[in-house]
N, C-alpha and C positions, 0 to 999 in steps of 0.2 A: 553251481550256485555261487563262489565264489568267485569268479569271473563275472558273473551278472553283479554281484555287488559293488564291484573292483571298477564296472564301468559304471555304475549309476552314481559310486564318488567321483569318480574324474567328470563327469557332465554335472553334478552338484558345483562341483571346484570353478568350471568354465564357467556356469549361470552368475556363479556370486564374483566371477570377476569382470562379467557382462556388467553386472547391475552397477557394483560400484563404478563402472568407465561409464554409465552412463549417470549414474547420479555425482559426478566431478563435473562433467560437462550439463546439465540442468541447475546444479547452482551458479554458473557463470552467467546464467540467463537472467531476469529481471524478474522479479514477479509480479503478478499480475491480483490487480485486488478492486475488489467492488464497495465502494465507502459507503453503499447505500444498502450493503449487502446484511445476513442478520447476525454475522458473527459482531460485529460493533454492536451489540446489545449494548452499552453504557453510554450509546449516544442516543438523544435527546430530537425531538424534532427539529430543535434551532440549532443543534451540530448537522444536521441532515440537509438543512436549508441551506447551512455554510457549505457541506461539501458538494452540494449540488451545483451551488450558484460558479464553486471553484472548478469542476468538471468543464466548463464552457473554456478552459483553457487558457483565460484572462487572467494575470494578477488583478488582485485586489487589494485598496489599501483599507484599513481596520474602519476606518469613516465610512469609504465607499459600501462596503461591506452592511456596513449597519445603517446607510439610508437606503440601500437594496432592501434589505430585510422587514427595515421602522424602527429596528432596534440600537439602544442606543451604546456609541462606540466603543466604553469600559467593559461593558456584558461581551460584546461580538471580541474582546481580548483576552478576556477571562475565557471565552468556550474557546478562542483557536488556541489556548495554553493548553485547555482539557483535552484538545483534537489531539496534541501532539505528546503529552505525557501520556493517552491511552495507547496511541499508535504506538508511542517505544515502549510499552510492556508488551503489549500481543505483536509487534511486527520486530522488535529490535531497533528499531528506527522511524524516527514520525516520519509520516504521510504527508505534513505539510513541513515548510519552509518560508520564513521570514528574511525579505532581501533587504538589509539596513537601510541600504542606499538608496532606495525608488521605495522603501518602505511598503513595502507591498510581501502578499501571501501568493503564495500558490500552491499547487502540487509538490512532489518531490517525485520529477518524471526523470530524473536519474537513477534512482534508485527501483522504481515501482513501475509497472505498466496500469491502467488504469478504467476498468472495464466502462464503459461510457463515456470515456472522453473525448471530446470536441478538440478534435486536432486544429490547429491554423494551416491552411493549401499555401 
């Protein structure tokens, strides 16, 4: 009996040092996340429209954006604020990104993979 226990801790011991080598090498990985998905419950149809329109892989600047949509430019700046302060409380890190200099939105495809997206060939 004690032999039988003696092995089912040593194969306990191997499994939990299985898991953790492989969950060191799954966070080195990106994660992958659906913006259209329903854990974003705090998003709104016009945050939906936003991340839809940004899944196409294009920047977008805050103007472009809101004569896509009809809506007007201040609103479409105020919801990519909301996109990205909701994204760093559930993600750690927003989802989206603001490039100063082309002033332009897009993904945050460094950080995130991004279920639906429209790659460029």
């Amino acid at each position: 009996m004690s032999s039988e226990v003696s092995k089912l801790k040593e194969r306990v011991t191997r499994l939990e040092r299985w898991r953790r080598r492989v969950s060191e090498e799954l966070a080195i990985l990106p994660e992958t996340i659906d913006p259209l998905g329903k854990q974003w419950k705090h998003f709104d149809v016009l945050d939906r429209d936003i991340l839809e329109l940004l899944l196409s892989d294009t920047p977008y600047s805050t103007v472009e954006i809101g004569n896509k949509l009809r809506v007007h430019r201040t609103k479409v700046w105020r919801r990519m604020k909301k996109i990205k302060r909701v994204s760093e409380k559930i993600k750690g890190n927003s989802i989206i990104v603001f490039n100063p200099s082309t002033k332009q939105w897009s993904l945050n495809t460094e950080e995130f993979e991004f279920k639906g997206l429209e790659t460029k060939q």
